[in-house]
C-alpha beads as a LAMMPS data file, in Angstrom:
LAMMPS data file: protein, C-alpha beads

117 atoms
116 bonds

1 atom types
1 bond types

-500.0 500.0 xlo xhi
-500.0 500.0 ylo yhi
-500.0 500.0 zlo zhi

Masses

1 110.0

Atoms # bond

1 1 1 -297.095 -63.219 -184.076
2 1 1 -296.633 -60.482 -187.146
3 1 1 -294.083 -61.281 -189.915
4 1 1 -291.390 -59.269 -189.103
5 1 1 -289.468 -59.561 -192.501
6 1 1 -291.206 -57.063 -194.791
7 1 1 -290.301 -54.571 -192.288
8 1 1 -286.804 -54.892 -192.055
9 1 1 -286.396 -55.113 -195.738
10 1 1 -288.269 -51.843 -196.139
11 1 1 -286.358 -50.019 -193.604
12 1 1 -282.972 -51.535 -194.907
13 1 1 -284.425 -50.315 -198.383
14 1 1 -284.852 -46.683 -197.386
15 1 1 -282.059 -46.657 -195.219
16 1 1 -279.708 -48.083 -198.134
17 1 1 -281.184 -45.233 -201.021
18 1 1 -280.652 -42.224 -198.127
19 1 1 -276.662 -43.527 -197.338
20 1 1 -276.175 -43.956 -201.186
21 1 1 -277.879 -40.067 -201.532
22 1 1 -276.320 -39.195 -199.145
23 1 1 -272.415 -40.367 -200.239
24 1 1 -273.516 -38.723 -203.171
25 1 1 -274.655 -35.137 -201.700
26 1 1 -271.349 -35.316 -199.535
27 1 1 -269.041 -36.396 -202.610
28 1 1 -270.229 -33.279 -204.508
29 1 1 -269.641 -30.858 -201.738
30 1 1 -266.154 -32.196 -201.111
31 1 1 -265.345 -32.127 -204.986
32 1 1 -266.668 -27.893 -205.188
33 1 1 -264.883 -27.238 -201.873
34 1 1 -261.364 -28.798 -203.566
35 1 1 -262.619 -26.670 -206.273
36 1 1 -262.710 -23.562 -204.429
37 1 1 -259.817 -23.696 -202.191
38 1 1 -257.549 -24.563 -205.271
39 1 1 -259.273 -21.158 -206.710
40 1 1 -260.970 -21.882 -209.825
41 1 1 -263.204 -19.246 -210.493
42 1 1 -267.072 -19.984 -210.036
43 1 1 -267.886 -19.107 -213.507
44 1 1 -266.152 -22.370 -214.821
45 1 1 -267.091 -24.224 -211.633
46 1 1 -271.052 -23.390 -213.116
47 1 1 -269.846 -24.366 -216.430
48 1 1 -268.274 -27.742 -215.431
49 1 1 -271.678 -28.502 -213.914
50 1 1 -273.953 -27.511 -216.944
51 1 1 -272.096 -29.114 -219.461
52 1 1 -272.620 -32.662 -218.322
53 1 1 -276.561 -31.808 -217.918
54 1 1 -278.172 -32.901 -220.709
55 1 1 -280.810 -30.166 -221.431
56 1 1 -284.002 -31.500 -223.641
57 1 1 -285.553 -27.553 -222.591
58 1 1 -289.445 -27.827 -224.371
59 1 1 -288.291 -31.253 -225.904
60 1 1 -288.843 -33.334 -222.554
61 1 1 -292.414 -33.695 -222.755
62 1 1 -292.371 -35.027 -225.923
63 1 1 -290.145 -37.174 -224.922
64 1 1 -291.830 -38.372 -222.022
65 1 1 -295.279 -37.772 -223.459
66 1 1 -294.205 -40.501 -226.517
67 1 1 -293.063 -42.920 -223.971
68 1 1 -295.650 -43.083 -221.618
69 1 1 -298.360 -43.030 -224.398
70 1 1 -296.572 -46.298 -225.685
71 1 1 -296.391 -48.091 -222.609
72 1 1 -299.746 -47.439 -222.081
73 1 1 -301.205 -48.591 -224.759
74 1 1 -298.471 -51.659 -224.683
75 1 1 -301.029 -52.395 -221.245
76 1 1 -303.893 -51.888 -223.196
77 1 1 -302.526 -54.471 -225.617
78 1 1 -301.449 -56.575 -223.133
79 1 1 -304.448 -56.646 -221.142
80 1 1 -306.632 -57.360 -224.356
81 1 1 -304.418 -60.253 -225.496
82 1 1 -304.374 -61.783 -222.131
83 1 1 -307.945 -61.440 -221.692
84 1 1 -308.280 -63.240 -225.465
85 1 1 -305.470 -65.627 -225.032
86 1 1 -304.849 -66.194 -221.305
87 1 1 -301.306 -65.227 -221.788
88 1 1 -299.046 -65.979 -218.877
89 1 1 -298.615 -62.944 -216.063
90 1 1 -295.698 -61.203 -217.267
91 1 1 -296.880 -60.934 -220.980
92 1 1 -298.076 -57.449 -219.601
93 1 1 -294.433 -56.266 -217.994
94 1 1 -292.885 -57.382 -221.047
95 1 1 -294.584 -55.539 -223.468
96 1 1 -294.404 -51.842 -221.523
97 1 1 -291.099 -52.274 -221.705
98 1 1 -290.700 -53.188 -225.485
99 1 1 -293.300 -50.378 -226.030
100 1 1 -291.135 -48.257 -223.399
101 1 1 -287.913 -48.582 -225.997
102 1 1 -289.663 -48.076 -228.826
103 1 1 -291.321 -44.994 -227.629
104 1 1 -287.277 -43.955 -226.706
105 1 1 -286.148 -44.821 -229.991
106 1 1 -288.841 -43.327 -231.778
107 1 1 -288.208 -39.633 -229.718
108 1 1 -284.279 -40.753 -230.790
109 1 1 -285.262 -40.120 -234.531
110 1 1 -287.441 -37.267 -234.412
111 1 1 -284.635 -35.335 -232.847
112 1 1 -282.208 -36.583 -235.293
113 1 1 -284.231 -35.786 -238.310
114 1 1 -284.513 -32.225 -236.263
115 1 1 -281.068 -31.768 -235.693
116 1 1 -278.721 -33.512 -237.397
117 1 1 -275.088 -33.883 -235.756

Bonds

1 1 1 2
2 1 2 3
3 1 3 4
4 1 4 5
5 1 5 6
6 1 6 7
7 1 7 8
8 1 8 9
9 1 9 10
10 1 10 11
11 1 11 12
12 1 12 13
13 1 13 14
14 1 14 15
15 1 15 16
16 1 16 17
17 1 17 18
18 1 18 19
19 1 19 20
20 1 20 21
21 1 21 22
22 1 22 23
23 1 23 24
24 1 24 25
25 1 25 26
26 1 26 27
27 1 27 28
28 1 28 29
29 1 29 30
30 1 30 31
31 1 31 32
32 1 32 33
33 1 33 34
34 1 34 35
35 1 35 36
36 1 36 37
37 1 37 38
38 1 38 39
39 1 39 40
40 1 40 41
41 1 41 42
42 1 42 43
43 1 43 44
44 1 44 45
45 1 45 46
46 1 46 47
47 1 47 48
48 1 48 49
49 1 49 50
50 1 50 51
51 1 51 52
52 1 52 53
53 1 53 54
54 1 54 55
55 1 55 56
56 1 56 57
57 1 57 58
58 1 58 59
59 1 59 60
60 1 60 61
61 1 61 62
62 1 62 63
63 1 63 64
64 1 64 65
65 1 65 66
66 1 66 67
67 1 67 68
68 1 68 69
69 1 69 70
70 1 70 71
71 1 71 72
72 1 72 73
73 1 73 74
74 1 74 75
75 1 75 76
76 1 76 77
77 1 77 78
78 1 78 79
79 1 79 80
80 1 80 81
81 1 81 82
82 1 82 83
83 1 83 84
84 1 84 85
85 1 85 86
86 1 86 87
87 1 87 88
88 1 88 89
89 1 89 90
90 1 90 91
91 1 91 92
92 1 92 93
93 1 93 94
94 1 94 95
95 1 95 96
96 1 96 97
97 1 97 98
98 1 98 99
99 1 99 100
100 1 100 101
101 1 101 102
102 1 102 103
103 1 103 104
104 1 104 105
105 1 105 106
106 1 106 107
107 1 107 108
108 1 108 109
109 1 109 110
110 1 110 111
111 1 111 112
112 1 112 113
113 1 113 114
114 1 114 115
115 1 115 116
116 1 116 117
């Protein structure tokens, strides 16, 4: 007989992320609806939205080009010292993360030396 386990815990996976994106979708509509009917104009309605999206415009690939260059080479690292050393398995996981954060902090301080606040 199959194992039916894995299953279930996918679907209950899938079906858990579309009610959470869902509540979410809905939640929105019924916030701009309230917003509507109590007849704020839709020019401040599009400005409430924009101004809590951050916008990186051209700066998001660099962004995302710095961190995924330095989690890839944290696997190349990784991989090399566990092929050297025999490190234990999550040496690998570990180190794309670090990488991961250091690639975010390093992005952090070119775009403070670019714009300082």
């Amino acid at each position: 007989m199959h194992d039916v386990a894995p299953m279930i815990v996918a679907v209950f996976m899938f079906a858990c992320t579309a009610i959470i994106w869902g509540g979410f979708i809905l939640a929105r509509h019924k916030e701009r609806m309230t917003m509507i009917e109590k007849g704020m104009p839709t020019e401040d309605i599009k400005s409430l939205y924009e101004r809590n999206r951050r916008s990186y415009g051209l700066r998001a690939p660099l962004m995302w080009g710095i961190v995924l260059t330095a989690i890839g080479l944290a696997a190349l690292v990784g991989i090399t010292l566990d092929n050297w050393y025999h490190l234990d398995e999550g040496v690998v996981p570990a180190l794309m993360a670090l990488f991961g954060g250091i690639g975010l902090i390093a992005f952090y301080a070119l775009e403070r030396k670019k714009n300082p606040a």
